[in-house]
GUZAZA-484419 format. One record per residue (C-alpha): residue in one letter; x, y, z. Coordinates in steps of 0.2 Angstrom, whole numbers. Layout:
<pts>
PT   rest      c1      c2      c3
PT      a       X       Y       Z
...
</pts>
This chain:
<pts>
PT   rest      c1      c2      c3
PT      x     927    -319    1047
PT      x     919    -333    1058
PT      x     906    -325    1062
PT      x     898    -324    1043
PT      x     903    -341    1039
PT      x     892    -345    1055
PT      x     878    -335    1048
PT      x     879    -342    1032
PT      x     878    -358    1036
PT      x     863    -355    1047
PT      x     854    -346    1033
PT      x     856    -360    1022
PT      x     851    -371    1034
PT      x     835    -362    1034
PT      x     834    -362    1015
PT      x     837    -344    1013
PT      x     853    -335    1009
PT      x     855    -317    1015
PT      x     869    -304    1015
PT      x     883    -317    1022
PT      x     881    -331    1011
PT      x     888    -317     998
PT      x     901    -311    1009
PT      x     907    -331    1012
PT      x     907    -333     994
PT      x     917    -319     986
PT      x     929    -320    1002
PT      x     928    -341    1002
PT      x     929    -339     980
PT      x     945    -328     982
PT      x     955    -335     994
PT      x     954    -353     987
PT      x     958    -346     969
PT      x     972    -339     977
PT      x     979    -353     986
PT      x     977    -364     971
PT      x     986    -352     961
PT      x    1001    -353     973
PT      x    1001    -370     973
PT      x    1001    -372     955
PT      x    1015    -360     953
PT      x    1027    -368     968
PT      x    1023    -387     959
PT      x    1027    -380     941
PT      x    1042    -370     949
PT      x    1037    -353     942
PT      x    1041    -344     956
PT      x    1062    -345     954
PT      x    1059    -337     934
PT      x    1065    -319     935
PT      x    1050    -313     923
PT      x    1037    -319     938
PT      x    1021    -311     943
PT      x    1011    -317     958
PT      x     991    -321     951
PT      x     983    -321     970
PT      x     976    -310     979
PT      x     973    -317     997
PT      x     972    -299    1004
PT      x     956    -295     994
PT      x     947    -308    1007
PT      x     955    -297    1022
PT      x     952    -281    1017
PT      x     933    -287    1012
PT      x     931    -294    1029
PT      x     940    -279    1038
PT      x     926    -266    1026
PT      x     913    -276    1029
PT      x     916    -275    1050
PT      x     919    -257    1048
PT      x     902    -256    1039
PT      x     896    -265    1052
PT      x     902    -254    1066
PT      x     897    -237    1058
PT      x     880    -245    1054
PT      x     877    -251    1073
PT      x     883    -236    1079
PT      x     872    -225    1067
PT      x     859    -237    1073
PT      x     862    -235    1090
PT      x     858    -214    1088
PT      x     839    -222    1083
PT      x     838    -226    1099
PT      x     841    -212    1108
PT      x     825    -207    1111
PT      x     820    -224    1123
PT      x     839    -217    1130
PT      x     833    -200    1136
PT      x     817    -206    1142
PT      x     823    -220    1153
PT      x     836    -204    1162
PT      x     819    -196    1169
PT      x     818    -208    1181
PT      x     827    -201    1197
PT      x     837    -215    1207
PT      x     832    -211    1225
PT      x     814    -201    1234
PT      x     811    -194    1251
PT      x     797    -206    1259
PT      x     785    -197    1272
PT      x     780    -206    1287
PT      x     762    -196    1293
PT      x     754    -196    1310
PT      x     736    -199    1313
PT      x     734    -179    1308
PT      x     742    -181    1293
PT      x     758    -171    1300
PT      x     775    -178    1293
PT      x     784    -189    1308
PT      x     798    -194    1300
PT      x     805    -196    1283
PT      x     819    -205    1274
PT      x     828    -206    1257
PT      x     825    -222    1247
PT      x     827    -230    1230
PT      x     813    -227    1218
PT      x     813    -244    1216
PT      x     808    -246    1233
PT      x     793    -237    1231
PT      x     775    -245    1235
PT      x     757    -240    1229
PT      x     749    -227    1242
PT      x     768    -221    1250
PT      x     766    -201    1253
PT      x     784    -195    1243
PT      x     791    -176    1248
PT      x     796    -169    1233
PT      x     808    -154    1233
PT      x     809    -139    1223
PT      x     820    -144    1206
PT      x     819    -162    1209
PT      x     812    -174    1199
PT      x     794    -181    1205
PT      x     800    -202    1206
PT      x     783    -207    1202
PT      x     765    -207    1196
PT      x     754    -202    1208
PT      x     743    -185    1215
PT      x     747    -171    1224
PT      x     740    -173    1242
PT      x     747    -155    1247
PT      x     756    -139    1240
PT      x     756    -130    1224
PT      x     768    -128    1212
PT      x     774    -128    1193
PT      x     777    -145    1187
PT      x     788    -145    1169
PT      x     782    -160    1158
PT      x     789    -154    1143
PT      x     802    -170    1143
PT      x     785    -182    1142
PT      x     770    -169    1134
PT      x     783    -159    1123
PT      x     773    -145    1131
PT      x     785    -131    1135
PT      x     773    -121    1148
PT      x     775    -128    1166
PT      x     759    -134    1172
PT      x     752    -130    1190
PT      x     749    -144    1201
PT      x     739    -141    1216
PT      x     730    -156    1230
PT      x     721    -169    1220
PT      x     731    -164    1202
PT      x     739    -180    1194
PT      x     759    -180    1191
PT      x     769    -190    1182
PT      x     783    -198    1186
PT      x     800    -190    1179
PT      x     793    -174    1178
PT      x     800    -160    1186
PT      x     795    -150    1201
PT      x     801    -131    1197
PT      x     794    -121    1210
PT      x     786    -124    1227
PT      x     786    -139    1239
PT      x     776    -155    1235
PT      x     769    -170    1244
PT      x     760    -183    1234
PT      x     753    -199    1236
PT      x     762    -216    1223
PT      x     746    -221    1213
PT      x     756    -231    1201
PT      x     775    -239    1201
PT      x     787    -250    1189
PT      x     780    -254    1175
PT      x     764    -244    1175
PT      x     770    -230    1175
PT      x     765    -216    1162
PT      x     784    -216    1160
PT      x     786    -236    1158
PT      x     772    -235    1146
PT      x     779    -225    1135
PT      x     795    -232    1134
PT      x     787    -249    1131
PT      x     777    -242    1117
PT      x     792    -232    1109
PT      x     802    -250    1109
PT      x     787    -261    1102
PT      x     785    -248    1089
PT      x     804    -246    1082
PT      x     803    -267    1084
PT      x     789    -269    1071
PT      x     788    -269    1052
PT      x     778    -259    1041
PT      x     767    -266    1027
PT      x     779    -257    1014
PT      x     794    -268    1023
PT      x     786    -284    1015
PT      x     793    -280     997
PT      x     809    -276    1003
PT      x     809    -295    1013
PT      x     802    -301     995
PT      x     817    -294     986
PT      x     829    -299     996
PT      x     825    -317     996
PT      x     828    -317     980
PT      x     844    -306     978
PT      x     856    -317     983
PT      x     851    -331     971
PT      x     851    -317     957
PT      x     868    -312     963
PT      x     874    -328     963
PT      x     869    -330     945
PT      x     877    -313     938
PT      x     890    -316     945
PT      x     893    -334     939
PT      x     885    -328     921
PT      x     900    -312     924
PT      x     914    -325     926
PT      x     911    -335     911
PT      x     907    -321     900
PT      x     925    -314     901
PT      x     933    -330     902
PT      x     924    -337     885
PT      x     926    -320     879
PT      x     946    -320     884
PT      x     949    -337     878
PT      x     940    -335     860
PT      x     950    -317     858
PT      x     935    -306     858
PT      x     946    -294     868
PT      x     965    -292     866
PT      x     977    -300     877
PT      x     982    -281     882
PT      x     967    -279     894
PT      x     975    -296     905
PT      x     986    -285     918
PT      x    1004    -290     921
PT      x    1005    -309     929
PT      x     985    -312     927
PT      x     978    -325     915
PT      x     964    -323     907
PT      x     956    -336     922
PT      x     962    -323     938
PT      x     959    -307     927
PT      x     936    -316     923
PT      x     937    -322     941
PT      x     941    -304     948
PT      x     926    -295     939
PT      x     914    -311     946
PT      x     921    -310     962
PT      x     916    -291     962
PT      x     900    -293     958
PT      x     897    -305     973
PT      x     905    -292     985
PT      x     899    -275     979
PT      x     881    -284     979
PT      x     870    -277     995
PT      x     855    -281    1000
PT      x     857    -275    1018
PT      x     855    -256    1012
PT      x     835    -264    1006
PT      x     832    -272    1024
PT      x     839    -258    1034
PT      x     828    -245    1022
PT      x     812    -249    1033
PT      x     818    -252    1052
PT      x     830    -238    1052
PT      x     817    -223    1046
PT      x     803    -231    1059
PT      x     815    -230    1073
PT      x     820    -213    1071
PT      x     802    -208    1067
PT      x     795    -216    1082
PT      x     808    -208    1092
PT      x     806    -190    1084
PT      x     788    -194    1089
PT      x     790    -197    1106
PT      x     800    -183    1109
PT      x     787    -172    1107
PT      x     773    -178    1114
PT      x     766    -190    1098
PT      x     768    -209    1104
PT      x     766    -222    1087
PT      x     763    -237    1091
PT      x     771    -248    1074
PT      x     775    -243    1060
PT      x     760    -253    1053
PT      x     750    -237    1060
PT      x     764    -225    1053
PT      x     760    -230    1034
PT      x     743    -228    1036
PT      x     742    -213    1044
PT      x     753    -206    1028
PT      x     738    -211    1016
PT      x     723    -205    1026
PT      x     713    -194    1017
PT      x     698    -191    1030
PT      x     699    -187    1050
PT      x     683    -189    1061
PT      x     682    -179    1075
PT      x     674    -183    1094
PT      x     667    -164    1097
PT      x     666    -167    1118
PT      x     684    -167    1123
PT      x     694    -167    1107
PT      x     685    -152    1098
PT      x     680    -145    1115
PT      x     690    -141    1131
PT      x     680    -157    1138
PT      x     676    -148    1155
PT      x     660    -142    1151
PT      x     649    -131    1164
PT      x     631    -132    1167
PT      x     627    -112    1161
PT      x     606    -111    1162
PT      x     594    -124    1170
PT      x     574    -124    1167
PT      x     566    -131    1181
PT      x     550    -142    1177
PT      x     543    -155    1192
PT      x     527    -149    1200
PT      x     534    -152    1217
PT      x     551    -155    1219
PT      x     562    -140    1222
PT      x     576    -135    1212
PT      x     586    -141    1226
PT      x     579    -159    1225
PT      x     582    -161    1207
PT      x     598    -157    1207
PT      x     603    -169    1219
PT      x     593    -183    1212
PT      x     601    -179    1195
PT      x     620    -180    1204
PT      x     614    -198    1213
PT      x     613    -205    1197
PT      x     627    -194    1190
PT      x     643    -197    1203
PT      x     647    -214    1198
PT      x     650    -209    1179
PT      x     666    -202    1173
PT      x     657    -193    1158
PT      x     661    -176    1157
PT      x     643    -169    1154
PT      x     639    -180    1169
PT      x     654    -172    1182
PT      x     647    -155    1176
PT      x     632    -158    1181
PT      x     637    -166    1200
PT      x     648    -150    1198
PT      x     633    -140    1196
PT      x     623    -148    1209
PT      x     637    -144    1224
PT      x     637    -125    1216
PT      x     619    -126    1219
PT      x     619    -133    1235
PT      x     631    -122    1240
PT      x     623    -109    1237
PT      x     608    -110    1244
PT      x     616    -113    1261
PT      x     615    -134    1261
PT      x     629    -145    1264
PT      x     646    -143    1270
PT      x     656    -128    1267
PT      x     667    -133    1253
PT      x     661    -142    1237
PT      x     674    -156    1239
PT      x     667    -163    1253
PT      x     649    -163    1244
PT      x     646    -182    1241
PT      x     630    -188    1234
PT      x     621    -208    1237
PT      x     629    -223    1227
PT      x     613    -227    1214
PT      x     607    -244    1210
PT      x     604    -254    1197
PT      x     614    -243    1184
PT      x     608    -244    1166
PT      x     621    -235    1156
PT      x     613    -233    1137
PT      x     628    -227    1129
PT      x     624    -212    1116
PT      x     605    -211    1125
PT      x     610    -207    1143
PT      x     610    -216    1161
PT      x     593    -224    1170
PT      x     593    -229    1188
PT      x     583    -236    1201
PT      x     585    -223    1217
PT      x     580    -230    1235
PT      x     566    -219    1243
PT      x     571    -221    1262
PT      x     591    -219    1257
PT      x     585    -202    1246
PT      x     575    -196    1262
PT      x     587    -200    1272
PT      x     601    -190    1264
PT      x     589    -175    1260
PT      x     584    -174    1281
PT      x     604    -176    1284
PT      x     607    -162    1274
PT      x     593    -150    1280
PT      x     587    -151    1261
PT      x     568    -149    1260
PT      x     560    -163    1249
PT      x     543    -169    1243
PT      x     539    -186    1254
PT      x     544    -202    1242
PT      x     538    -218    1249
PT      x     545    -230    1234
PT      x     560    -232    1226
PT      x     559    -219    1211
PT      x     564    -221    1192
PT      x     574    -208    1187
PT      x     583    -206    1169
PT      x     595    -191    1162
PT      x     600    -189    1145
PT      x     593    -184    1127
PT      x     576    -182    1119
PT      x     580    -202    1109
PT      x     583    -208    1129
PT      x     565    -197    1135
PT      x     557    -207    1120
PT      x     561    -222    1123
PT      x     555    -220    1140
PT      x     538    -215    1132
PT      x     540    -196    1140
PT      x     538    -182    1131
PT      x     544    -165    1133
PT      x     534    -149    1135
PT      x     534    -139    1118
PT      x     539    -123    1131
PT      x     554    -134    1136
PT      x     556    -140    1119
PT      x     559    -123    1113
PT      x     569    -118    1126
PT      x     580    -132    1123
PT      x     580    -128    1106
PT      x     587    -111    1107
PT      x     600    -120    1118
PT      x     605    -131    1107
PT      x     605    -118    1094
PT      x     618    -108    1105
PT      x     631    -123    1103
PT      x     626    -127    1121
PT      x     621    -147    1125
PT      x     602    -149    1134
PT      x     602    -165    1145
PT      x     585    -168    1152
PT      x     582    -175    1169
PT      x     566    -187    1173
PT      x     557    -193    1189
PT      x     544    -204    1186
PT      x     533    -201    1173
PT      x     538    -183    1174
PT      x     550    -172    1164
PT      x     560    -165    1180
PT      x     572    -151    1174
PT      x     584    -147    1158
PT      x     601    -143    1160
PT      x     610    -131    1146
PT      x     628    -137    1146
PT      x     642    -126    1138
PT      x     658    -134    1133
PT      x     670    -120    1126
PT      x     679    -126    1110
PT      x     699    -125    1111
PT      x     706    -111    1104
PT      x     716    -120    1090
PT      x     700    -130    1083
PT      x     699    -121    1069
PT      x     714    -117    1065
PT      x     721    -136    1063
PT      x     704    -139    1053
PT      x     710    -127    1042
PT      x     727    -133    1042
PT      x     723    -151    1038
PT      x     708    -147    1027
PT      x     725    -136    1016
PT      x     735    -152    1017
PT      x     721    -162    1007
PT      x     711    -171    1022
PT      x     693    -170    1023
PT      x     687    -166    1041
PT      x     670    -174    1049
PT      x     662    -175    1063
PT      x     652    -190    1073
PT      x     645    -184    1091
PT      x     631    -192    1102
PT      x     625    -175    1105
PT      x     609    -168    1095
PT      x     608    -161    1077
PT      x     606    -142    1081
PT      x     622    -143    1096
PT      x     633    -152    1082
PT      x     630    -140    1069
PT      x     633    -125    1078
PT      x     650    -132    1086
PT      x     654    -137    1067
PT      x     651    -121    1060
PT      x     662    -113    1073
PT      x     677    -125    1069
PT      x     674    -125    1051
PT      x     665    -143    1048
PT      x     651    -145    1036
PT      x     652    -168    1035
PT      x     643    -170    1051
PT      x     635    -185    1062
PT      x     626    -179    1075
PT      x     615    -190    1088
PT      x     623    -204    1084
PT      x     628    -220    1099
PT      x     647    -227    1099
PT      x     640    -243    1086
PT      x     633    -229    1076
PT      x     651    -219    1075
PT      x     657    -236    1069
PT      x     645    -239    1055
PT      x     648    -220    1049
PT      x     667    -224    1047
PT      x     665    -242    1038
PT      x     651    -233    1025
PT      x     667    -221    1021
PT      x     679    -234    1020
PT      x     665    -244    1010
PT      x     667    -229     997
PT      x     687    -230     998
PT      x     691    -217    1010
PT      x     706    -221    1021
PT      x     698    -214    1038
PT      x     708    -208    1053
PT      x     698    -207    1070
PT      x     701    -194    1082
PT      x     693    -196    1100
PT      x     696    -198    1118
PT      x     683    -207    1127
PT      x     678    -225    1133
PT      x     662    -219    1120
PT      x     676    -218    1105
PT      x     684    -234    1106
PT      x     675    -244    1095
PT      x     677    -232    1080
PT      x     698    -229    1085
PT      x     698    -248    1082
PT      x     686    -248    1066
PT      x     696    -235    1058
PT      x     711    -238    1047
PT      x     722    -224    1060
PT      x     716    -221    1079
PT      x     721    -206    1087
PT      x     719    -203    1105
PT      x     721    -190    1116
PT      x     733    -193    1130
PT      x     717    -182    1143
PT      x     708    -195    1135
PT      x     704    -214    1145
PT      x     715    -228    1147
PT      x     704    -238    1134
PT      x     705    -226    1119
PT      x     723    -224    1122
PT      x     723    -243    1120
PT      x     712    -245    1108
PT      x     722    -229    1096
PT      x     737    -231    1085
PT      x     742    -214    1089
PT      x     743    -208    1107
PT      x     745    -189    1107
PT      x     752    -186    1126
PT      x     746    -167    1126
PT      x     727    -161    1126
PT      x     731    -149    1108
PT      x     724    -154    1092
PT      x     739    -145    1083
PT      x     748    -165    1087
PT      x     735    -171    1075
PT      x     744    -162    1062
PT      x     759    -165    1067
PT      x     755    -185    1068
PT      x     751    -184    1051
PT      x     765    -174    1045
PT      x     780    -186    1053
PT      x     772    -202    1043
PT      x     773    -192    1028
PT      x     790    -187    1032
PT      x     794    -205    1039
PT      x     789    -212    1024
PT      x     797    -201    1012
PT      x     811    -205    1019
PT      x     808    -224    1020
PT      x     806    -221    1000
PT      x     821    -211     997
PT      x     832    -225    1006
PT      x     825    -238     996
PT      x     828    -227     980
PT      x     846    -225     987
PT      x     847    -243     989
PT      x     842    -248     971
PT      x     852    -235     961
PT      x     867    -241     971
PT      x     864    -260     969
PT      x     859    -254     949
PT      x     875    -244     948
PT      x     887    -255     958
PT      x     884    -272     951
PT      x     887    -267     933
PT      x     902    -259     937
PT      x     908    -273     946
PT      x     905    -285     933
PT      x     914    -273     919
PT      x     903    -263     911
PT      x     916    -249     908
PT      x     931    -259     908
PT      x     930    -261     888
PT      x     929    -241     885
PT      x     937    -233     899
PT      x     949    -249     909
PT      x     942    -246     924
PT      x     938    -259     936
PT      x     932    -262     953
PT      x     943    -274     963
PT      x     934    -286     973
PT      x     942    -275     990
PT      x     933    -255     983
PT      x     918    -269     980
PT      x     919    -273     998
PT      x     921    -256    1005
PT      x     908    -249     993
PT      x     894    -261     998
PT      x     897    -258    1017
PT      x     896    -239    1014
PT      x     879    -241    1006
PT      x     873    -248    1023
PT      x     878    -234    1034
PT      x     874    -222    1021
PT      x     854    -230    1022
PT      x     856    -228    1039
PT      x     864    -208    1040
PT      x     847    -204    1029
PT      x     836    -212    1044
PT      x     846    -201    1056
PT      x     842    -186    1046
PT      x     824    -187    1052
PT      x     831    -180    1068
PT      x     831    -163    1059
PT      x     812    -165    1056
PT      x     803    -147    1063
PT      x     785    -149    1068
PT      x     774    -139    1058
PT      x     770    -124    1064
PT      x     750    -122    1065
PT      x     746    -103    1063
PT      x     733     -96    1074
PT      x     719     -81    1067
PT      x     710     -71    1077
PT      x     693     -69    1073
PT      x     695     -54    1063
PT      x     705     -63    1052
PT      x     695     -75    1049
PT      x     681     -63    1046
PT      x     686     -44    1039
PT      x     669     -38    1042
PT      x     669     -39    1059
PT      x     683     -24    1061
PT      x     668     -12    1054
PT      x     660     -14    1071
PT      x     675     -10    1082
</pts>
C-alpha cells in the first residue's frame, strides 16, 4: 500500500485530499485499532482465558488494499480499451516502402526497400497492389482503387489516377502506383489525426468542472461522516440506546462503532465522479474517429450536444464544390471571346477558389476548342497577374501587363485587340462592378437574372471601363442535401444559410435543399455578424463550412464544423473535422455528443446513487432493523467496483450505430410528380 500513502501525502501537501487520503485512513484507522487492541490484550493477559475473542481485524487493511488494486487494474485495463482507437490508427502505418530511383526520362533506374521513416519530401515510392501507401503524397503514374475507409469511414474505394492526393496508411487495392511524398512524420493526414484524437481524449469538458468541485470537497465530508458515524454508535453503545446483543462475539462496543466508521471512509468513492467525464470523452472521441468525425476536446463535444441552429456554406458544403462554367454572354466591343477568357484565367490561376478554377477550367475547354494552345488542357498555363487585390465576398481586381498579355496572345497564335498599357481588369459580382463604378447592361442584367434564377452563379468579367463578359456557373448540390436537412430539421435544429453569392442564386439552392433562413451576398465579416445577432437572441449556433472564406464564422460560432475537402485553415479553425465530403457526418457529429453526453450523465447518476446508497449502508442504516452490515473489506471491494463499473458504461459507447440518414427520391418528396410519368 506505498503507493497511496505516497499519494496521500502529496495531495495533502497540495492542500487537497483526493481518493487516497480515504484509502490511507480507513486502512491506517484499522490496522492501528487493531494493533492496539492486541497489545492491550497480551499486557492485561487475556489472551491465555479460555472464553477469549480476538477484537482486530488487521486483514480488513489487506484485503482493502488488494480490492482497491484489483479496482485499479480492471479500471486501467477498461481504460486502456478507450484507447484503442489512437491503437488502430497508428497500425496503418506500414514499416518499410520501395523507393524509385528515376532517369532523366522519368523511367525507373533502380529501386530499393526502405523504412518509412526514411522517407524524405519529393521521394517517388512504387506502391504495389494490396499494399499499404507509406505516405501522403500524389499519384505521379497509374490508376487504381485506393480503400480509405480506415481514415474517411467511407466504405467505397476511391479511384486514384496521376495528380490525385493519397494518404498515407491507405490501401492500394488494385493496380500499380507511383507517387511522389508531399508530406512525412508528423504532418501527415495520418499524424494529424492521431494528434488530434489524443489532445481531445486528454481534455476536459465544461460539465467536468462540477465533478472537480464535488470532489474537492468529498473527502472532507467523508471524513466528517465518518467521524460523526463512529461516535454515534459509540455514545449510542455506551448510554444503552441499543442492547448489548447487537455487540458481536469478542467486540466491545469501541471495535463494534469503529467498524461501521471505518466503512464509511472505504466504501466512500469519488473516483467513479472523476472518471464519469474522461472516460465517455475518450471512447466518443475514438468512436468518432473511426468513422470519419475527428472532435477536437470534449469542450466542442458539449456544445455540439446543445446547438439548436446549423449555418450552412452553400459552395462546397451544400454543393459538390466543383462547379462548371455552363453559358457565357459575351459583351467587349472588340475583344474576342477567345481574349476574355484568357484575361479572366490571368487573373483567376493564382486563386484556389472553386468558382475561380471553373472558370480557368473553362478557359482551357475554350481554348481548346477553338484550336489554340497545346493539345491537352493540363499543359494550358496562363500569366502570373500582378498586384492581386483579393476582396473577399466581392471578387478579385488585378493590374495585367500589356507587353506580357501580347506576348502570351502572339505565343499562342490567339488573335487579340492591340493593348499598349497595363489593363484593369476585375471579375466577381454586381457589389464588386459597383464599387468599381461599372454598371451592367439591362440586356445582361436580365440574362444574369434568369441565371441566377436557375440556381446557377453569374460572375461578371471587366476590362477597363467595360463590362467584358458574364460567366453562368452551375454547381450541382450533393445528393444528400436535403435529406440531412430534413433529418436535422426532425431532430429540432433549425437550418440557415450564409453565401457570398447573390439573393436570387441563394434562394433557388435553398428551396432545393429545403432552407427558408437565408443570408445571401454577404462577405466572410458579414457571415460573422449574422452568427453573433443569433447568438445575441440565445441561439447556440453550429457553423458548417469548408473554405478559407468560412473561417471567421467556424471560430465565431459556439461549434465549427468543417469538411475534411475543405482547406487547411477551416480544418483548423473547426471543432469538428469531418474527414469525408457527406453532409450525412453532420448528423452523425451531432448525434455522438448527444450520445457522449448521455452517457457522461448516466455515469454521473451511477456515481451518486452508489456513493448515496453505499455510505449509509456503511454507516448502519439497516443494521438496527435487519443486522446487516458492511465490513470495512465488502466496503473496500464495493467502492473499487463502482470505478470500473463507471468505466464499463464508457466502454458501452463502442456499440454506438451511426444514424442512418434516409435518402428520397424526388417523387417522394413530391407525389404529384408521378402524374407526369
Amino acid at each position: 500500500g506505498r503507493r497511496f500513502y505516497i499519494g496521500a501525502y502529496n495531495s495533502l501537501r497540495h492542500g487537497s485530499a483526493n481518493m487516497d487520503v480515504l484509502v490511507v485512513l480507513g486502512t491506517t484507522a484499522a490496522y492501528t485499532y487493531s494493533l492496539a487492541s492486541v497489545l492491550f490484550h497480551s499486557f492485561n493477559k487475556h489472551n491465555y482465558s479460555t472464553d477469549y475473542q480476538p477484537t482486530d481485524f488487521f486483514e480488513t487493511g489487506a484485503t482493502l488494499i488488494t480490492f482497491i488494486c484489483l479496482g485499479k487494474y480492471l479500471e486501467t485495463s477498461a481504460k486502456a480499451r478507450t484507447s484503442d482507437a489512437i491503437s488502430k490508427l497508428m497500425q496503418l502505418t506500414p514499416d518499410t516502402a520501395i523507393l524509385v530511383e528515376l532517369d532523366k526520362d522519368g523511367q525507373v533506374k533502380a529501386e530499393q526497400e526502405i523504412l518509412t521513416t526514411l522517407i524524405h519530401v519529393g521521394d517517388c515510392l512504387k506502391v504495389l497492389p494490396g499494399t499499404k501507401i507509406p505516405t501522403d503524397g500524389v499519384v505521379s503514374s497509374g490508376k487504381s482503387y485506393v480503400d480509405e475507409s480506415m481514415i474517411t469511414g467511407e466504405s467505397i474505394p476511391v479511384l486514384k489516377s496521376p495528380g490525385d492526393q493519397v494518404i498515407g496508411g491507405t490501401v492500394n487495392t488494385a493496380g500499380l502506383l507511383h507517387m511522389k511524398a508531399t508530406k512525412i512524420g508528423s504532418d501527415t493526414a495520418l499524424s494529424q489525426i492521431i494528434k488530434m484524437v489524443e489532445t481531445a481524449q486528454m481534455s476536459k469538458a465544461p460539465v467536468q468542472r462540477y465533478a472537480d468541485k464535488i470532489s474537492s470537497y468529498f473527502v472532507p465530508i467523508v471524513v466528517i461522516l465518518a467521524v460523526t458515524t463512529f461516535l454515534s454508535w459509540y455514545i449510542c453503545g455506551t448510554t444503552g440506546a441499543y442492547p448489548s446483543s447487537w455487540v458481536p462475539l469478542g467486540n466491545t462496543v469501541l471495535t463494534f462503532s469503529l467498524t461501521f466508521g471505518i466503512s464509511v471512509v472505504v466504501a466512500a468513492c469519488p473516483c467513479a465522479l472523476g472518471l464519469a467525464t474522461p472516460t465517455a470523452i475518450m471512447v466518443g472521441t475514438g468512436v468518432g474517429a473511426t468513422h470519419g468525425v475527428l472532435i477536437k476536446g470534449g469542450d466542442a463535444l458539449e456544445k455540439a450536444c446543445n446547438v439548436s441552429c446549423l449555418v450552412f456554406d452553400k459552395t462546397g458544403t451544400l454543393t459538390v464544390g466543383h462547379p462548371s462554367v455552363v453559358d457565357t454572354l459575351h459583351l467587349h466591343p472588340s475583344m474576342s471571346k477567345e481574349e476574355c477568357a484568357v484575361l479572366a484565367a490571368t487573373v483567376e490561376s493564382s486563386s484556389e477558389h472553386p468558382l475561380a478554377k471553373s472558370i480557368v477550367k473553362h478557359a482551357c475547354e475554350s481554348l481548346l476548342a477553338a484550336g489554340y494552345g497545346p493539345k491537352d488542357d493540363e499543359g494550358m498555363t496562363f500569366d502570373t497577374p500582378g498586384e492581386v487585390d483579393i476582396r473577399p465576398g466581392y471578387g478579385v481586381v488585378c493590374a495585367v501587363s500589356g507587353s506580357s498579355h501580347s506576348q502570351y496572345m502572339k505565343r499562342h497564335k490567339i488573335p487579340f485587340a492591340s493593348v499598349a498599357q497595363d489593363l484593369r481588369v476585375c471579375i466577381g459580382n454586381r457589389k464588386l462592378m459597383q464599387a468599381e463604378g461599372l454598371g451592367v447592361p439591362d440586356s445582361a442584367d436580365l440574362w444574369m437574372k434568369k441565371q441566377e434564377e436557375s440556381g446557377r452563379t453569374a460572375v461578371v468579367f471587366s476590362v477597363g471601363s467595360t463590362v467584358a463578359s458574364i460567366f453562368a456557373i452551375a454547381d450541382p448540390l450533393k445528393p444528400e442535401a436535403r435529406d440531412v436537412v430534413e433529418y436535422l430539421q426532425g431532430m429540432g435544429i433549425a437550418c440557415a444559410m450564409a453565401s457570398g453569392d447573390n439573393w436570387r442564386t441563394a434562394h433557388a439552392i435553398g428551396r432545393e435543399v429545403g432552407i427558408s433562413d437565408i443570408h445571401a451576398g454577404i462577405s466572410p465579416g458579414e457571415k460573422v455578424e449574422v452568427i453573433r445577432e443569433m447568438q445575441r437572441n440565445n441561439v447556440s449556433v453550429g457553423m458548417v463550412g469548408d473554405g478559407v472564406n468560412d473561417s471567421p464564422a467556424l471560430v465565431a460560432s459556439d461549434v465549427g464544423i468543417a469538411l475534411g475537402s475543405g482547406t487547411d485553415i477551416a480544418v483548423e479553425a473547426a471543432d469538428y473535422v469531418l474527414m469525408r465530403d457527406n453532409l450525412e457526418d453532420v448528423v452523425m457529429a451531432v448525434d455522438l455528443s448527444k450520445a457522449t453526453m448521455r452517457r457522461i450523465k448516466l455515469n454521473y447518476v451511477w456515481a451518486m446513487i452508489y456513493n448515496i446508497i453505499c455510505i449509509p449502508l456503511a454507516g448502519g442504516a439497516l443494521f438496527p432493523s435487519t443486522r446487516v452490515q458492511l465490513p470495512p473489506w465488502a466496503a473496500g471491494g464495493a467502492m473499487a467496483l463502482s470505478s470500473v463499473s463507471v468505466v464499463c458504461s464508457s466502454l458501452l459507447l463502442h456499440a454506438y450505430k451511426k444514424p442512418r440518414v434516409q435518402r428520397k427520391s424526388p417523387l417522394d418528396r413530391n407525389p404529384s410528380l408521378d402524374s407526369w410519368l
